[in-house]
The first five atom37 places (N, CA, C, CB, O) and aatype in JSON, in Angstrom:
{
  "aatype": [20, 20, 20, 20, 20, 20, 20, 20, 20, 20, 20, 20, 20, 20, 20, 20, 20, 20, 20, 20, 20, 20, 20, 20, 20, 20, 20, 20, 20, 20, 20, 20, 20, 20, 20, 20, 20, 20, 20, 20, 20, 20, 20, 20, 20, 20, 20, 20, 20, 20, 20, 20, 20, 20, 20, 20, 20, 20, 20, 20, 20, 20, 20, 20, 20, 20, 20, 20, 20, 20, 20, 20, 20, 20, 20, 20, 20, 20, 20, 20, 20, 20, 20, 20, 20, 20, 20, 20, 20, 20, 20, 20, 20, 20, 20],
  "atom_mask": [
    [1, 1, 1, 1, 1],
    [1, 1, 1, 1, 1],
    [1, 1, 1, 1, 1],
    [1, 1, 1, 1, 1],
    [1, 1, 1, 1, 1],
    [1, 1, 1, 1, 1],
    [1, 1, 1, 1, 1],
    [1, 1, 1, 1, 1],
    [1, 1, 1, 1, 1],
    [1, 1, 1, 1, 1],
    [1, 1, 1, 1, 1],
    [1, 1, 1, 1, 1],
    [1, 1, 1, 1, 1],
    [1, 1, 1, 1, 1],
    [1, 1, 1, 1, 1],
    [1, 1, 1, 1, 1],
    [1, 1, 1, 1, 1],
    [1, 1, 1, 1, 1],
    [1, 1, 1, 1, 1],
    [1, 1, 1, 1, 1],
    [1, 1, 1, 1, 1],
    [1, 1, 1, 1, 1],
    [1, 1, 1, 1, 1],
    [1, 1, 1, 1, 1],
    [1, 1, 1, 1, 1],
    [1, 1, 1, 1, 1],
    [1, 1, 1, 1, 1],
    [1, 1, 1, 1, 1],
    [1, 1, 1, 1, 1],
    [1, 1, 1, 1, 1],
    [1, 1, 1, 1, 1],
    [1, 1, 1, 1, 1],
    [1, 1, 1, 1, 1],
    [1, 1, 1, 1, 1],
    [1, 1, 1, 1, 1],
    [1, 1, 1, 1, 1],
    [1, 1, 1, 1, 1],
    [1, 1, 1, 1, 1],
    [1, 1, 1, 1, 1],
    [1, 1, 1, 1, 1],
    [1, 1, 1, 1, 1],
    [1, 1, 1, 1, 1],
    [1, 1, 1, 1, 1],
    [1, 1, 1, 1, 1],
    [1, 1, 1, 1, 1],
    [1, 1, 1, 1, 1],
    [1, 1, 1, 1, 1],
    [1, 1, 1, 1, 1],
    [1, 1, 1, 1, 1],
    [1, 1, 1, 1, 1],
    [1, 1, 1, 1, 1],
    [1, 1, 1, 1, 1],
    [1, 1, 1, 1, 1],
    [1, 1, 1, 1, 1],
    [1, 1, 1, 1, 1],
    [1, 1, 1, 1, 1],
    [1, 1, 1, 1, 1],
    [1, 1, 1, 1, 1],
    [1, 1, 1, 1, 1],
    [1, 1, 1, 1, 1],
    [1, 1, 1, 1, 1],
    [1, 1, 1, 1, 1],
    [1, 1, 1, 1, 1],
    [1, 1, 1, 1, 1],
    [1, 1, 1, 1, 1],
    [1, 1, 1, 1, 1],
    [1, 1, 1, 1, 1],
    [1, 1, 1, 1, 1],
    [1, 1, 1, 1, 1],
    [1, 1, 1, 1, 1],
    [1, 1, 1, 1, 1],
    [1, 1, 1, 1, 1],
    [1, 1, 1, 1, 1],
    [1, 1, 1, 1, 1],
    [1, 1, 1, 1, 1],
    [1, 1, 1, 1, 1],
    [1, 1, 1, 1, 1],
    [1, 1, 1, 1, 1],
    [1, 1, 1, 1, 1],
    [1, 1, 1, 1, 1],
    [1, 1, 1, 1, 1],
    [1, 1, 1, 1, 1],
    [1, 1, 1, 1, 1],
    [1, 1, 1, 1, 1],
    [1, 1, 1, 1, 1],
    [1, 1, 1, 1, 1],
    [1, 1, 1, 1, 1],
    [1, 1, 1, 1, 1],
    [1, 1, 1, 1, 1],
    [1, 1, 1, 1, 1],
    [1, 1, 1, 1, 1],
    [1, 1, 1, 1, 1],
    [1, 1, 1, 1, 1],
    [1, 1, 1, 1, 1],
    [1, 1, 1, 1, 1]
  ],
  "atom_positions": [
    [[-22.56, 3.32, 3.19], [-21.23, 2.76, 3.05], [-20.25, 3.91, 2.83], [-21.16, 1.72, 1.88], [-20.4, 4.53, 1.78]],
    [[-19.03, 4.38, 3.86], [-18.35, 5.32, 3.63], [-17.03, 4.51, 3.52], [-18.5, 6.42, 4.61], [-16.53, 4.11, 4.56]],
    [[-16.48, 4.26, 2.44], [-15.23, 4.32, 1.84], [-13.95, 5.06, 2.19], [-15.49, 4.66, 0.8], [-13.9, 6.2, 1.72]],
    [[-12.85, 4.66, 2.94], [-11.5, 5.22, 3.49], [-10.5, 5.19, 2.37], [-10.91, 4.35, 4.76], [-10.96, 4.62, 1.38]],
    [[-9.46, 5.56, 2.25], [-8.56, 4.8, 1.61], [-7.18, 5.41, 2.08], [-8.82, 4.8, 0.06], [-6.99, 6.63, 1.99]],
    [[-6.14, 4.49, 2.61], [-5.07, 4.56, 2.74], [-3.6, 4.42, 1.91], [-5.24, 4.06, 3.41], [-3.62, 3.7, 0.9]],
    [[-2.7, 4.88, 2.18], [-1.82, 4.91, 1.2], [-0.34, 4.87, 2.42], [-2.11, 6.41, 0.03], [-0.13, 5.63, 3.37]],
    [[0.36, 3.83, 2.0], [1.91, 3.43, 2.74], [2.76, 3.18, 1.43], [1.91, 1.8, 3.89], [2.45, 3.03, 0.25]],
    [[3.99, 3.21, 2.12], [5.48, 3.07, 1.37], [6.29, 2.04, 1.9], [6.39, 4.37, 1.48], [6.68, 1.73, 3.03]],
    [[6.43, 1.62, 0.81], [7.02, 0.12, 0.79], [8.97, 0.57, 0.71], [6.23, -0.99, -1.04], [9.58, 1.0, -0.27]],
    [[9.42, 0.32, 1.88], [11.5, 0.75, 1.87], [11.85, -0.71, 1.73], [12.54, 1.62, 3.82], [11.16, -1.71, 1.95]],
    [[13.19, -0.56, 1.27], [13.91, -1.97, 1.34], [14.1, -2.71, 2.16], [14.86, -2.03, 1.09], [14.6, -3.82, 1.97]],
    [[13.61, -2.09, 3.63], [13.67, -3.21, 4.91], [12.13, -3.17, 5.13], [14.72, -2.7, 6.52], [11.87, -3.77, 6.17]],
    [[11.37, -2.84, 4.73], [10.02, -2.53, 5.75], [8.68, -1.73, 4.73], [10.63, -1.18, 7.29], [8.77, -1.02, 3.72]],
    [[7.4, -2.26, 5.58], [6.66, -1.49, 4.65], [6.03, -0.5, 6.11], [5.38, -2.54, 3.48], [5.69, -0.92, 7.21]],
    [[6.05, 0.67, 5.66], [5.85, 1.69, 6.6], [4.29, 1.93, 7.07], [6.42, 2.94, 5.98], [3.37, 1.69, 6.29]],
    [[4.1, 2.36, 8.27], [2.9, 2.51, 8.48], [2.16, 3.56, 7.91], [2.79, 2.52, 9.57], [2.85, 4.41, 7.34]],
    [[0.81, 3.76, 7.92], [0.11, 4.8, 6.79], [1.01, 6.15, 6.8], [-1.67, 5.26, 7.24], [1.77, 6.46, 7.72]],
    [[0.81, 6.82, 5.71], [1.03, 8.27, 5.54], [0.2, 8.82, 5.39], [1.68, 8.71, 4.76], [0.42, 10.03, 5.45]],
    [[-1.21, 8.42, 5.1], [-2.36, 9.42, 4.47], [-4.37, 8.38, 4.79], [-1.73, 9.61, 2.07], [-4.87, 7.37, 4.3]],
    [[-4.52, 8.71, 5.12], [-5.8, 8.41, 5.44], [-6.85, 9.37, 5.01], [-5.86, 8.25, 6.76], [-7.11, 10.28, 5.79]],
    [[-7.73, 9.26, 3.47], [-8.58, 10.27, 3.39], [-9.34, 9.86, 2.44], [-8.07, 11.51, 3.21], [-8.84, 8.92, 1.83]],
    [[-10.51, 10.23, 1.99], [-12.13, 9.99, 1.51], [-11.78, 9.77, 0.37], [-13.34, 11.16, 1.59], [-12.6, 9.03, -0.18]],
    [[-10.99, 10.03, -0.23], [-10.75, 10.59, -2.18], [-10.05, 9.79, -2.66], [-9.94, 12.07, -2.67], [-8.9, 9.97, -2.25]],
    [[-10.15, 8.6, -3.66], [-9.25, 7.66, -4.58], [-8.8, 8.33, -5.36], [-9.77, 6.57, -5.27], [-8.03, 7.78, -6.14]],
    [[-9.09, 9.99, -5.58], [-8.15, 10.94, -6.96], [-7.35, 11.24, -5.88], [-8.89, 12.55, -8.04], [-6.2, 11.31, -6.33]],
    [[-7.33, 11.46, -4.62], [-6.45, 12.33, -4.15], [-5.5, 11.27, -3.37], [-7.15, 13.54, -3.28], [-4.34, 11.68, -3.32]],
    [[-5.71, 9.86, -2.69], [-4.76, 8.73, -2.1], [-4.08, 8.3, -3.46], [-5.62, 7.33, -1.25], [-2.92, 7.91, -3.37]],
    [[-4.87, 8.35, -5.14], [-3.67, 7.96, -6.01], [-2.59, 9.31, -6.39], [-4.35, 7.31, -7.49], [-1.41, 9.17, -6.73]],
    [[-3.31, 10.59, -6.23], [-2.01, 11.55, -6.6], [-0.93, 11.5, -5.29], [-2.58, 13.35, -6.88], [0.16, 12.03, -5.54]],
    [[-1.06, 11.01, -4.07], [-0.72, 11.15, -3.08], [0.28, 9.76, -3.23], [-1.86, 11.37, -2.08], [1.5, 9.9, -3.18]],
    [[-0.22, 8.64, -3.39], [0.71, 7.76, -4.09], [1.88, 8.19, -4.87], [0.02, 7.07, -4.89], [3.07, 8.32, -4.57]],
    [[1.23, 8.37, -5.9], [2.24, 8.28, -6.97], [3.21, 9.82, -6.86], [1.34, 8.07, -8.6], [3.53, 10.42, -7.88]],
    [[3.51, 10.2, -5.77], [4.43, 11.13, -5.73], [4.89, 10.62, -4.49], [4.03, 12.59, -5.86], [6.0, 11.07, -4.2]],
    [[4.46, 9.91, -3.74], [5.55, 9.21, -2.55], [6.38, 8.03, -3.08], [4.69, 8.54, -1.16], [7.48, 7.79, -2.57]],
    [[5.96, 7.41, -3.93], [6.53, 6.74, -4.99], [7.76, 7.01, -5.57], [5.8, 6.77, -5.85], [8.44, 6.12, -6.08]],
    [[8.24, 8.7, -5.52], [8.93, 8.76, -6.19], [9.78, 9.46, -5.38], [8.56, 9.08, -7.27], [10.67, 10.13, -5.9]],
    [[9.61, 9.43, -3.8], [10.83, 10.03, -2.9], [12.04, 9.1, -2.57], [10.27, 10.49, -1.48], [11.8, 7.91, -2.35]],
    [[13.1, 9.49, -2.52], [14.22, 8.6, -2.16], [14.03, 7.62, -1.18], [15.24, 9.29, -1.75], [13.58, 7.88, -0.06]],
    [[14.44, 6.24, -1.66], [14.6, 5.25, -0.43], [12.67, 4.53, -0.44], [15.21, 6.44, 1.45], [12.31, 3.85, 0.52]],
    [[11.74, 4.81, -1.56], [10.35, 4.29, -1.48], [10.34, 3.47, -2.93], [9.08, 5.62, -1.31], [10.21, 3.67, -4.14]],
    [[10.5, 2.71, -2.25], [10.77, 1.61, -3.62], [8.86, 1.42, -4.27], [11.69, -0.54, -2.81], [8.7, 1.05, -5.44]],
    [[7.83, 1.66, -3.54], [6.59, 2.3, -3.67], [5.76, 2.09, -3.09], [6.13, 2.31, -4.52], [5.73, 1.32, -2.14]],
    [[4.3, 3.15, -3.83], [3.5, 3.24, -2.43], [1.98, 2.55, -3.11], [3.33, 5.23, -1.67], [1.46, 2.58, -4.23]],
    [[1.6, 1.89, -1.72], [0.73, 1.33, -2.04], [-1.01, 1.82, -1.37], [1.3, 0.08, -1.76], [-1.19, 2.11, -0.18]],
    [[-1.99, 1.82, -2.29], [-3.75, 2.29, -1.36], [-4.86, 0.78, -0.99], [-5.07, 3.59, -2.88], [-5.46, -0.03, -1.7]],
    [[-4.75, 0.93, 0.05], [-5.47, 0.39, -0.03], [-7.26, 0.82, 0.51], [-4.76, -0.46, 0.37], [-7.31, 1.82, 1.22]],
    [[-8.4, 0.22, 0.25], [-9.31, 0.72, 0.4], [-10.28, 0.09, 1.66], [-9.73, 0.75, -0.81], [-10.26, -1.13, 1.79]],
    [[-10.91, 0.69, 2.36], [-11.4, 0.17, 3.58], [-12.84, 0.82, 3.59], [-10.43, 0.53, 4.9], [-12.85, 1.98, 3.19]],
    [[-14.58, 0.07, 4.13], [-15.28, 0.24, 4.66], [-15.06, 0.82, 5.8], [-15.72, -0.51, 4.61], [-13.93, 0.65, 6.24]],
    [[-15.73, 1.42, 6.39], [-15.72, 2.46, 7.62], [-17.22, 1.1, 8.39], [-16.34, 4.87, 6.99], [-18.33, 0.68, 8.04]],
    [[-16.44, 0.96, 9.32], [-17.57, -0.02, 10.24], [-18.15, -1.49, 9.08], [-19.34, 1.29, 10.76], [-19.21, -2.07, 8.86]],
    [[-17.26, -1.55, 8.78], [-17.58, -3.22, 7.98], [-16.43, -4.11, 7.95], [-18.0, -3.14, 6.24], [-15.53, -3.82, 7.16]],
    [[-16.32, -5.05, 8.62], [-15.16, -6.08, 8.95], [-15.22, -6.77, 7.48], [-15.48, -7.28, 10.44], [-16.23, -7.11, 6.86]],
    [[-13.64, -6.91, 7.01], [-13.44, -7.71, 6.17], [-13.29, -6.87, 4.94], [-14.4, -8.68, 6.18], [-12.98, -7.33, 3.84]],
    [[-13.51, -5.62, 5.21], [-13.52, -5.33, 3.82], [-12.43, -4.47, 3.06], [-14.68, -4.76, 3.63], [-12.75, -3.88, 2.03]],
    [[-11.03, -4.4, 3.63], [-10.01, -3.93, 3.19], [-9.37, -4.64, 1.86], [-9.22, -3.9, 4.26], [-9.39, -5.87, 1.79]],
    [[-8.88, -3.97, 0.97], [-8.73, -4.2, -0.52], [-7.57, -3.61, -1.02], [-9.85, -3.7, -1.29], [-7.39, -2.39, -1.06]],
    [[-6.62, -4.64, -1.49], [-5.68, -3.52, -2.55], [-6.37, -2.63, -3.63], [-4.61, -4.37, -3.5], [-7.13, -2.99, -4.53]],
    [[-5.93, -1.47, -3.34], [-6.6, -1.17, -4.83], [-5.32, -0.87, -6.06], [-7.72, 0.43, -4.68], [-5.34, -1.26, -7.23]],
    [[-4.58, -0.31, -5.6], [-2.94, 0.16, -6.27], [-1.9, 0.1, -5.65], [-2.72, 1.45, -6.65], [-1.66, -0.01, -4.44]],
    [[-1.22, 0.2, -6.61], [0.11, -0.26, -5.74], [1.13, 1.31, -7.42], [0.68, -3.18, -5.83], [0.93, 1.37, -8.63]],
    [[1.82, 1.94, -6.75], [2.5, 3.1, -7.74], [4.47, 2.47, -7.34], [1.92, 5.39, -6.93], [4.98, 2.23, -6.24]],
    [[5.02, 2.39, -8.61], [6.22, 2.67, -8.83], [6.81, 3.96, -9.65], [6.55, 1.62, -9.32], [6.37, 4.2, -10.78]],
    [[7.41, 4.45, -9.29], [8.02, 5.58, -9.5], [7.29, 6.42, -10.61], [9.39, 5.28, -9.79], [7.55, 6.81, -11.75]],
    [[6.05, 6.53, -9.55], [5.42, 7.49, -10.04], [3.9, 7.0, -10.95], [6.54, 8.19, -10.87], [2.85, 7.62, -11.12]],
    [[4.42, 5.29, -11.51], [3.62, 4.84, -12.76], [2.71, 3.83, -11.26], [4.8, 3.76, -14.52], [3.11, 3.51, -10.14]],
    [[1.75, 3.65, -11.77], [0.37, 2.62, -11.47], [0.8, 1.42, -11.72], [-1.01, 2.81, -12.39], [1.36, 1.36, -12.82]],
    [[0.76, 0.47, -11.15], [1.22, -1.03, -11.49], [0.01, -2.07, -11.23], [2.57, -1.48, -10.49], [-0.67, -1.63, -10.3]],
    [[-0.59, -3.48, -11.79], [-1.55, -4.01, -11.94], [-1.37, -4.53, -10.46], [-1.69, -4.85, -13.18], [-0.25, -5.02, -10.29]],
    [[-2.33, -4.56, -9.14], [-2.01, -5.36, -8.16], [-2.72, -6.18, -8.07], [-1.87, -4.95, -7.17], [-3.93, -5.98, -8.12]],
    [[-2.2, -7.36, -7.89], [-2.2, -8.96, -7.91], [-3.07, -9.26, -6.65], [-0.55, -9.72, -7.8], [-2.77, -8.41, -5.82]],
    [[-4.1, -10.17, -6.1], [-3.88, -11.06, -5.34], [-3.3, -11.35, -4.48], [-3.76, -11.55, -5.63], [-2.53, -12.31, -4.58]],
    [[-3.46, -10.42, -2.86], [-1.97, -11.45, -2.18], [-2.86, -11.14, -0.59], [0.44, -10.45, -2.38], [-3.47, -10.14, -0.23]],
    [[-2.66, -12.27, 0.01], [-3.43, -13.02, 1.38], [-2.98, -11.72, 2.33], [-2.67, -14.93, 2.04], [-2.23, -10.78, 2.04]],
    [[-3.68, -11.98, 3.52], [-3.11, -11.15, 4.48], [-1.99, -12.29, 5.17], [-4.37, -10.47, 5.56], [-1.48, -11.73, 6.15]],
    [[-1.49, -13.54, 5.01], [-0.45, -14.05, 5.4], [0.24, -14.37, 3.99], [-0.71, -15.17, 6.37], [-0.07, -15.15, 3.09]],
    [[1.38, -13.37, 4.17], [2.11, -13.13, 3.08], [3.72, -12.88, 3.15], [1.49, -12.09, 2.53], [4.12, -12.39, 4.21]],
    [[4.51, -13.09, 2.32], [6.07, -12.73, 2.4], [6.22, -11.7, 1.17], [7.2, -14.2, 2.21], [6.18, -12.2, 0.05]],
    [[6.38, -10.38, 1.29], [6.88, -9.19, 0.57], [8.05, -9.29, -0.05], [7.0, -8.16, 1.32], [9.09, -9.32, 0.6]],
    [[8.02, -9.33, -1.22], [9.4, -9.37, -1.87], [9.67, -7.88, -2.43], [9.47, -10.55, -3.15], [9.36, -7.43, -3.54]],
    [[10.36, -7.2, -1.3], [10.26, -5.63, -1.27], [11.4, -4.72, -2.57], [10.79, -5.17, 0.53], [11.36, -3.58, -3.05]],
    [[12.09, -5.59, -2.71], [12.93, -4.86, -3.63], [13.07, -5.96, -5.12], [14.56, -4.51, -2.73], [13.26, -5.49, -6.25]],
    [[12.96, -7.29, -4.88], [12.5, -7.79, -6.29], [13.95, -8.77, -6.18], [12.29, -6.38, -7.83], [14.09, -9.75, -6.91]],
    [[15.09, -8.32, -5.08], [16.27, -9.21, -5.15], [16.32, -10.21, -4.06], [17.52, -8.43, -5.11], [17.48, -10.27, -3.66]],
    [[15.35, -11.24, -3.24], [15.32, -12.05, -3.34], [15.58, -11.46, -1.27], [16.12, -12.85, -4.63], [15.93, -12.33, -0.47]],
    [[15.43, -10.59, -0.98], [15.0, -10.22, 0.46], [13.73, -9.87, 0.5], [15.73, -9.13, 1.07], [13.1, -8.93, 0.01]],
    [[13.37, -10.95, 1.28], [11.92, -11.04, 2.09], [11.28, -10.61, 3.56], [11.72, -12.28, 2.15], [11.79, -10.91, 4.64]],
    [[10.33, -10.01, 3.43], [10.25, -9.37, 4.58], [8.62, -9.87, 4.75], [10.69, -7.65, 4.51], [7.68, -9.85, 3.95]],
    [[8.75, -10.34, 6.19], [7.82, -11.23, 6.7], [6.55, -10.1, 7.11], [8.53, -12.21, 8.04], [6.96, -9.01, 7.52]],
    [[5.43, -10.25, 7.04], [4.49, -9.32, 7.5], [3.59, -9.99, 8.95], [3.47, -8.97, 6.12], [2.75, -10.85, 8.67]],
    [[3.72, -9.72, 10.04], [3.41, -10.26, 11.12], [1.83, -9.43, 11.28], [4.65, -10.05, 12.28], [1.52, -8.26, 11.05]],
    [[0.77, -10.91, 11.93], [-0.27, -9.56, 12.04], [-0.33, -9.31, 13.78], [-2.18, -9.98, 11.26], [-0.03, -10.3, 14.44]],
    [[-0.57, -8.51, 14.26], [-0.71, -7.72, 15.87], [-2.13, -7.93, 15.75], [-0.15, -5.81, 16.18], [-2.87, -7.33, 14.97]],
    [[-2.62, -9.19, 16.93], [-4.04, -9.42, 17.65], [-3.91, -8.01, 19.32], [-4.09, -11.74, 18.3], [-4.85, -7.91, 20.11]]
  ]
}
């Protein structure tokens, strides 16, 4: 079982496609939590993936400015409430 883990940034219109793809949960959370804290990244989130195993992608963190935040539960059909003021941004999935 080889373990991926990715890390994206969540902007006030959009959540961006990966920035970082690499083996290390010390190094996708230091990698987080300093994209977290660039202008205009309201924050960044890892998530974790099997390498050749369907189904098995996982939040693992989610970083605000800089700090680790508890991540919740949330479907892959979902509405992002990206900035917390009540704009929603729809997440479409591409078959």
């Amino acid at each position: 079982m080889s373990e991926i883990f990715a890390v994206h940034a969540v902007r006030r219109a959009e959540v961006r496609p990966t920035e970082l793809i690499c083996g290390s949960l010390t190094m996708a959370e230091t990698y987080a939590a300093a994209l977290s804290t660039d202008p205009g990244v309201l924050a960044a989130g890892i998530t974790r993936f099997v390498v050749d195993e369907l189904g098995t992608r996982r939040a693992i963190a989610l970083y605000v400015a800089g700090v680790r935040q508890q991540v919740p539960y949330v479907s892959d059909d979902r509405a992002i409430h990206a900035n917390g003021a009540g704009h929603t941004l729809r997440v479409k999935r591409r078959d």
